[in-house]
Each structure stands twice: as C-alpha cells, then as structure tokens.
N, CA and C of each residue as an Amber inpcrd file, in Angstrom:
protein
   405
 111.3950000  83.1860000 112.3320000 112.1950000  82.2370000 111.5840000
 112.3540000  80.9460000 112.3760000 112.6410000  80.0660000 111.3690000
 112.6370000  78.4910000 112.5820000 114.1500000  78.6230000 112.8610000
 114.1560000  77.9420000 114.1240000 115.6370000  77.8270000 115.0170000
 116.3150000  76.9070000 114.3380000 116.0130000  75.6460000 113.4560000
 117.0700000  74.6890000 113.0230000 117.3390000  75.3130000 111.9260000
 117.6060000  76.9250000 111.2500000 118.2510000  77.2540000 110.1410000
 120.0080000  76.9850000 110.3670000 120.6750000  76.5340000 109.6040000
 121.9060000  76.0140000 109.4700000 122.4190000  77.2340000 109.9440000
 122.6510000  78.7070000 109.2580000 123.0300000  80.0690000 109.9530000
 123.1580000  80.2540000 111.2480000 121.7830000  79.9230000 111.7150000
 121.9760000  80.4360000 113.2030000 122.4350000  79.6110000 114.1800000
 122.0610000  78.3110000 113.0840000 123.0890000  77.2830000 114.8400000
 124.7150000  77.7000000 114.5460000 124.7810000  77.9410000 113.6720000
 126.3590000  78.6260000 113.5660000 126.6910000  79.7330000 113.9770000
 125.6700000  80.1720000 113.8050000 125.8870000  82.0040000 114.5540000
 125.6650000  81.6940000 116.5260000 124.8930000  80.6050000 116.6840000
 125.3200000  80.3500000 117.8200000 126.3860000  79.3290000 118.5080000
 127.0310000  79.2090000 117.7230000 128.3700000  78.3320000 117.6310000
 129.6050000  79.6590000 118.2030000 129.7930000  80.3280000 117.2160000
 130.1490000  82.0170000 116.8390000 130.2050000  82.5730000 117.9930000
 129.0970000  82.9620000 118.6940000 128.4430000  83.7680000 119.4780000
 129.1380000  83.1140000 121.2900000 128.9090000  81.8100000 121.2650000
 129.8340000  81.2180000 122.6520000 131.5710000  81.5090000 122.1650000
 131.6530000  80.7450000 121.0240000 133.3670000  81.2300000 120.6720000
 133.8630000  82.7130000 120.9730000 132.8940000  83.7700000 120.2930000
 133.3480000  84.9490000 120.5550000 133.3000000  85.6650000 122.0040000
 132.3770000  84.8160000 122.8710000 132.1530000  85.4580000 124.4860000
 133.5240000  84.6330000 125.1100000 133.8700000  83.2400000 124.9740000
 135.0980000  83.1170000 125.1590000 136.5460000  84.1350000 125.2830000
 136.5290000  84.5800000 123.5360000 137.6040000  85.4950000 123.3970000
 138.0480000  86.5480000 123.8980000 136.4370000  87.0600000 124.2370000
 136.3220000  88.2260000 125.0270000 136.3390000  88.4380000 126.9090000
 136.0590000  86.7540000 127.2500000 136.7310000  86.7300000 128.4580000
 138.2960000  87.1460000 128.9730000 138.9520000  87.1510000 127.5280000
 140.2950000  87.2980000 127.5100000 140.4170000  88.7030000 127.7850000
 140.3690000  89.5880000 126.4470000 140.0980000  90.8650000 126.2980000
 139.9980000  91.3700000 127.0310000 138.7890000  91.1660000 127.7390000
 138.1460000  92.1070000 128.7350000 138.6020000  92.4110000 130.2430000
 139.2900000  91.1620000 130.7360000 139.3060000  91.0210000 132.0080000
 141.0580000  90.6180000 132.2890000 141.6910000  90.4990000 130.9050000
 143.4150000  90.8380000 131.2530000 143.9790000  92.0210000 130.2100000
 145.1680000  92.2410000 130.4760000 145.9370000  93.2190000 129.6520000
 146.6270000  92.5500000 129.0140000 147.4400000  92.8060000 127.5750000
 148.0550000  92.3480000 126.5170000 149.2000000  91.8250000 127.3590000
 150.1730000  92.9300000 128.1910000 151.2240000  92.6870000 129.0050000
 151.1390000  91.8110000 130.4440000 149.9190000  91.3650000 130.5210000
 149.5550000  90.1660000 131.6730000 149.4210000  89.1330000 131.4290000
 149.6620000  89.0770000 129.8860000 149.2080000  87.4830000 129.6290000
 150.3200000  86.5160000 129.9010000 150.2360000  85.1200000 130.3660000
 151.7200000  84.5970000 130.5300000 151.3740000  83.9480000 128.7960000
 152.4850000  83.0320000 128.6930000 152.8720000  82.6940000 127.1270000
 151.7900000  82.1180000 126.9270000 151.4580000  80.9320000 127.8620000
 150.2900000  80.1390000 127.8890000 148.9450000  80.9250000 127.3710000
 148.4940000  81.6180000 128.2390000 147.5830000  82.5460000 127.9320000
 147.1250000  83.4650000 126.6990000 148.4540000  83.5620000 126.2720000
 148.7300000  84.1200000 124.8710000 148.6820000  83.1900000 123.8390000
 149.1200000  81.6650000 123.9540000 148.7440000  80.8670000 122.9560000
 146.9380000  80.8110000 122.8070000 146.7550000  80.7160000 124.3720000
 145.0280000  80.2040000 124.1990000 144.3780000  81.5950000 123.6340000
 144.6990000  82.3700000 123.9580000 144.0230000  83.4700000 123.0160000
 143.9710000  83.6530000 121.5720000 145.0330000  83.4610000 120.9820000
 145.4220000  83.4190000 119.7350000 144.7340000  81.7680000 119.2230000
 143.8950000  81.0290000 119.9930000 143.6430000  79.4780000 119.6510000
 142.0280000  79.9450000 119.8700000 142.0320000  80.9660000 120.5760000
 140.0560000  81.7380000 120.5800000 139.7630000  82.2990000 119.2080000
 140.8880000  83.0130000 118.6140000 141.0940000  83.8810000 118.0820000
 140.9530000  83.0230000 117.2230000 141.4170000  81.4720000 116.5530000
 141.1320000  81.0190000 115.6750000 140.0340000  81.0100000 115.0510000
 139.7880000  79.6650000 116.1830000 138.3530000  79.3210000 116.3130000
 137.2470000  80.2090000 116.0710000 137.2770000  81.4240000 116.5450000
 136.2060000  82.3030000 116.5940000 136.2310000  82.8410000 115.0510000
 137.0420000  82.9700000 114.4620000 137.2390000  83.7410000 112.5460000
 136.4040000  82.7440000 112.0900000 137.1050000  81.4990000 112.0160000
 136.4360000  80.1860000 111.7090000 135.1300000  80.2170000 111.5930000
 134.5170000  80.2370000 112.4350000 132.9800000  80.1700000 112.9600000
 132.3550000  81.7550000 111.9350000 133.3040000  82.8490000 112.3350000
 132.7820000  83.5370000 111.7580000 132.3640000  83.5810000 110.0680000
 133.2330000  83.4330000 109.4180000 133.3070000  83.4670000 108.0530000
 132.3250000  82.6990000 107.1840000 132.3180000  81.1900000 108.6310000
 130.9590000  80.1740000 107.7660000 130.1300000  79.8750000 108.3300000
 130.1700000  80.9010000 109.5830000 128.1380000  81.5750000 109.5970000
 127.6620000  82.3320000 108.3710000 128.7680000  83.3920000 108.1440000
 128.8500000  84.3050000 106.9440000 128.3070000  83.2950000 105.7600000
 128.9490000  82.2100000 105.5340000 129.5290000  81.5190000 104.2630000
 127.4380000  80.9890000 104.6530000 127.1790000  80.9430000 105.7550000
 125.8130000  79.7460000 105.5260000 124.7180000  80.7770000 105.3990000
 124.8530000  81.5850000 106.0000000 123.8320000  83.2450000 106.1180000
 123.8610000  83.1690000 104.2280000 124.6480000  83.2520000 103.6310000
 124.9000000  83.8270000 102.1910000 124.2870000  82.9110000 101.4770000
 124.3660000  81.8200000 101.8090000 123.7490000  80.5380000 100.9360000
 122.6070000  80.3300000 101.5560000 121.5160000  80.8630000 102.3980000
 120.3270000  80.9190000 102.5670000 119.7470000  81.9200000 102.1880000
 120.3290000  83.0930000 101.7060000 120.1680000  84.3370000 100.7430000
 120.2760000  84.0950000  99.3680000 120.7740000  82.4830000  99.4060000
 120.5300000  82.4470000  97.9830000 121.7140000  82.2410000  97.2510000
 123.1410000  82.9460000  98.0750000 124.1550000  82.3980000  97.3770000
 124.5600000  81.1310000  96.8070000 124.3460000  80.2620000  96.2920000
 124.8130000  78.7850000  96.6730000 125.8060000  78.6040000  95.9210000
 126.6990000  79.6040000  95.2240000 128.4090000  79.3600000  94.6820000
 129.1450000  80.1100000  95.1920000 128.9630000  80.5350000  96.3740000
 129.8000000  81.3230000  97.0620000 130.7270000  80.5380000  98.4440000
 131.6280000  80.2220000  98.1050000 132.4020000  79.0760000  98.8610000
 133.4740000  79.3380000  99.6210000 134.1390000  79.3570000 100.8940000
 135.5900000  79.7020000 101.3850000 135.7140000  81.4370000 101.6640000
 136.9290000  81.4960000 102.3190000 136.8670000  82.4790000 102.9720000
 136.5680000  84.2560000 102.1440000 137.7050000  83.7590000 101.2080000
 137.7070000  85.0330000 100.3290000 136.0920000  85.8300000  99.7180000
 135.4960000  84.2750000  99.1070000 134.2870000  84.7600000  98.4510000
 133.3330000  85.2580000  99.1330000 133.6140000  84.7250000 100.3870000
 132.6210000  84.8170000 101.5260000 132.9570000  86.4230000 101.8590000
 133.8100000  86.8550000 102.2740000 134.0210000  87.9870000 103.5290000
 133.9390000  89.4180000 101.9540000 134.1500000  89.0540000 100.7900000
 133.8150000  90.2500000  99.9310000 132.8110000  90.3000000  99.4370000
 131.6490000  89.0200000  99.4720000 130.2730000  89.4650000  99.4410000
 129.5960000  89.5000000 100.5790000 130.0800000  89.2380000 101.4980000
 129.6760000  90.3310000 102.8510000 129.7600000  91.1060000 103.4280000
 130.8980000  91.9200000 102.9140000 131.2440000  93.6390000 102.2830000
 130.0960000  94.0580000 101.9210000 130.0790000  93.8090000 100.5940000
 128.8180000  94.2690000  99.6140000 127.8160000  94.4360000  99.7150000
 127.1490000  93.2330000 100.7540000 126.2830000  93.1660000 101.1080000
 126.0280000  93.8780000 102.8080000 126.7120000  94.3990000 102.8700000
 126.6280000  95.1260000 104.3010000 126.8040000  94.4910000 105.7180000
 127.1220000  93.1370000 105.4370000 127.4510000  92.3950000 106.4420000
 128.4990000  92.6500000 107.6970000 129.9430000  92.8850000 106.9400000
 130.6240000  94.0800000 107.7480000 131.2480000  94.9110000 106.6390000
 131.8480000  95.7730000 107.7140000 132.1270000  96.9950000 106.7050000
 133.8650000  96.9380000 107.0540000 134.5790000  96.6490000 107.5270000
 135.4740000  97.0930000 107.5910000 136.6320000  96.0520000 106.7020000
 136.7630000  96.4540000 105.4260000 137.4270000  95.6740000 104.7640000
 138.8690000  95.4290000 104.6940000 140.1620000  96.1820000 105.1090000
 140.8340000  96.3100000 105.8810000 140.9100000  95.6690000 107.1020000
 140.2790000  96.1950000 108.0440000 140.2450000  95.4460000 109.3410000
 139.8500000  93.6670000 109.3130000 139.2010000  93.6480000 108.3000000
 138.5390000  91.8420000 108.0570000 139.6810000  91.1110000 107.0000000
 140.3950000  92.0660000 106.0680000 141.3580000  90.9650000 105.4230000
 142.5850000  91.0340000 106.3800000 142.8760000  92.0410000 107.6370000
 144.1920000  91.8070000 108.3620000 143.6820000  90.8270000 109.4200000
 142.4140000  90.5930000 109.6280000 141.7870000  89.3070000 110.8390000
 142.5470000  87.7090000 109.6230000 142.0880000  87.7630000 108.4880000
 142.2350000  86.6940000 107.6970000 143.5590000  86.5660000 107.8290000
 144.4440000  87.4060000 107.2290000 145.9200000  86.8920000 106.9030000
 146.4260000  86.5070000 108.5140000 146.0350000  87.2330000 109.3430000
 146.6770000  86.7480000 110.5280000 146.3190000  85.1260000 111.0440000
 145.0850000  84.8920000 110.6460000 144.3660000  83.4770000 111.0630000
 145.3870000  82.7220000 110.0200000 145.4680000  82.7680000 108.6510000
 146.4550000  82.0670000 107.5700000 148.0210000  82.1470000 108.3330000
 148.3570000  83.1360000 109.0340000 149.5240000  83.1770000 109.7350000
 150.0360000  82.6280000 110.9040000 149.0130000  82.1680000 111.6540000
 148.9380000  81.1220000 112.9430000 148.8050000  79.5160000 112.4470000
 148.5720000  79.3750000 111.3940000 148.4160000  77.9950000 111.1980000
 149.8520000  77.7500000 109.7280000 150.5760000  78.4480000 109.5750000
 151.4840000  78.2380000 108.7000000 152.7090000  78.6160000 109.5590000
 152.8210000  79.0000000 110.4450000 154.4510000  79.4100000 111.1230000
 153.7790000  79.7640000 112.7090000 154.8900000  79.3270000 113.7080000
 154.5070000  79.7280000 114.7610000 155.9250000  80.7790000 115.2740000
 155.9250000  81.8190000 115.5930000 156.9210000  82.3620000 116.4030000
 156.4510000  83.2610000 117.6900000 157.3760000  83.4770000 118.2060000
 157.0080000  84.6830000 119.4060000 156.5160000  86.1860000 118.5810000
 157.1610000  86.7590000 118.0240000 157.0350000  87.8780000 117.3610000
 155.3080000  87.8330000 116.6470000 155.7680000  86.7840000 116.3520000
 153.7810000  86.4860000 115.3590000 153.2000000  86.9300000 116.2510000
 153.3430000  86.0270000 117.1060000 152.2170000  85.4680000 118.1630000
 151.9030000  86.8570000 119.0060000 152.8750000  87.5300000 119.7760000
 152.4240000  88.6910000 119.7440000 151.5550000  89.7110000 119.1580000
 152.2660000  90.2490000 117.6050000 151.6470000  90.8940000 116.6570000
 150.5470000  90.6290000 116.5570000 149.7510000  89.3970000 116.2660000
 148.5900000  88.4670000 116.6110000 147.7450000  89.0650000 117.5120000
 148.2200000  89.0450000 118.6670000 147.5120000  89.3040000 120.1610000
 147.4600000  90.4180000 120.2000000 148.4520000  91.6350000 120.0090000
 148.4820000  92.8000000 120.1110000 147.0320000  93.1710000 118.8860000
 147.1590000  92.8660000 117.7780000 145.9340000  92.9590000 116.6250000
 144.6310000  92.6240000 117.3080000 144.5130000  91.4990000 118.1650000
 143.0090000  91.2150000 118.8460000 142.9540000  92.2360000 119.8070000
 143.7440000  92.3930000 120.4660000 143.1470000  93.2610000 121.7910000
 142.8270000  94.7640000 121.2060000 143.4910000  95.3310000 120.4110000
 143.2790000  96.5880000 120.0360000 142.1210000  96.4230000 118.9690000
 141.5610000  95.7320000 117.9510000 140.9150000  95.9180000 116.7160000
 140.0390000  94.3640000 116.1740000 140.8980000  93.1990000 116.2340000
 140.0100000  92.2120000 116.0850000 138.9530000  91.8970000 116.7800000
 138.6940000  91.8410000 117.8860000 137.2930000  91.6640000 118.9120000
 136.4810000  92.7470000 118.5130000 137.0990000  93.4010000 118.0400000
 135.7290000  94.4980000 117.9360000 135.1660000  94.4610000 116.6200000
 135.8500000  93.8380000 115.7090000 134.7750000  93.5950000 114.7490000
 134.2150000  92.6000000 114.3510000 134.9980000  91.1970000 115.2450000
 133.8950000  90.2570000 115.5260000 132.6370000  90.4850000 116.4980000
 132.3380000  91.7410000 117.4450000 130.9260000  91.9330000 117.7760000
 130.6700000  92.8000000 117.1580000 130.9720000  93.4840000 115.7450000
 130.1680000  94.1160000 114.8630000 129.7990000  93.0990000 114.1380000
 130.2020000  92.5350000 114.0680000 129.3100000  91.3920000 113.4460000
 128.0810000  90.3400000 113.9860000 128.3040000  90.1210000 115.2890000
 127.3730000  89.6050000 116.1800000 126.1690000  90.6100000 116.1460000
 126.1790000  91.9650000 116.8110000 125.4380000  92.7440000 116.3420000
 124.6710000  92.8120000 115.2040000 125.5190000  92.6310000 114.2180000
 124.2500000  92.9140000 112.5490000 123.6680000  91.7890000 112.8100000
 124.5440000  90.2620000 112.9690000 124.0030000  89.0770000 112.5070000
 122.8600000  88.7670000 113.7360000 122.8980000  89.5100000 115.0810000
 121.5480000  89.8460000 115.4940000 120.5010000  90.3010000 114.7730000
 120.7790000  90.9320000 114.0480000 119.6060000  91.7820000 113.5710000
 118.8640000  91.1490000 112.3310000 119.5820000  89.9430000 111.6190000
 119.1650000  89.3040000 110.7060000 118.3580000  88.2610000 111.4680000
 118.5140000  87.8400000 112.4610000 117.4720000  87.1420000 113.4080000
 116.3750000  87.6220000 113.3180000
C-alpha cells in the first residue's frame, strides 16, 4: 500500500500518542501520580481517543464509507466491522473523553485515570494491533 494513505499517517499520529500514554501506565502506579501527572495523563488520554476514532473515521472512508462521520458513527461501524470488539469498554473510553472536556473535578479526574490504568490502554493497543494488520 502507498505510505501517503490519509489512515495511516493517522494511525501513525495514534501510534506516537498512544506510546506516550503508555509511558505513563507502564512505568508509574495510579497512587504515584502527583496531580500534575494525573492531569497530563488524562490530556494523553485525550489526545490519544481523538486520534483514535479518526484513524477509525479515515480507515472507514477508504473502505468506502464516505457518510460515516464523528465519533458515534464511527466506533459502531467499527464494531461491526471487527475493528474493535469491545463495545462497552469503547463507549465508557467515549463518555469519559466527553467528560474531561465538559467539567473538571478531582473525583472525575481520578475515576478517569483509575479507568486508563486498569482497561483504557488496553484497548487502545487492541486496536493498534488490528490496525497493524490492515497495513
């Protein structure tokens, strides 16, 4: 496939965002983070959905979708289509991303962080994974 497909420079957009996030993850504990640390995670955590959804959103419209627009349409025909599977786990990534940019509190922001370290990172590299494989 040629390298200037719109998908993959996004999937490699994606792909640095998500090794970011996972610098977090990987190498502190939920209870080590200072506040600071916890904002910038939850600001990886953005960024990285972001990227995800409209690699998704550009992958789909080089398959042909071309009325398939925004987050919703995007992440349930990439259900369907086997893109990811965990539909649950991908609409509690969404509402939480809709929840960082409409209210900020401590309690969120936690809940937030506590959600990435246990379950969100891991299905943003199930997704890196497949969207390897569409390469």
């Amino acid at each position: 496939m040629e390298t200037d497909i719109r998908w993959q420079q996004r999937f490699h957009s994606f792909k640095k965002a998500l090794k970011k996030l996972l610098e977090v993850v990987e190498n502190k504990s939920l209870e080590d983070l200072s506040e600071l640390e916890a904002e910038g995670l939850i600001q990886r955590f953005e960024y990285t959905y972001e990227l995800a959804w409209k690699t998704l959103q550009d992958l789909l419209r080089y398959k042909g979708y071309t009325d398939i627009a925004g987050p919703n349409p995007v992440l349930q025909q990439a259900l369907q289509d086997g893109y990811i599977n965990d539909e649950d786990g991908w609409r509690g990534i969404k509402r939480s991303r809709e929840r960082t940019s409409q209210i900020y509190d401590e309690a969120t922001a936690e809940e937030i962080a506590k959600a990435i370290f246990s379950n969100y990172h891991i299905l943003f590299q199930q997704l890196e994974t497949r969207l390897e494989k569409e390469i």
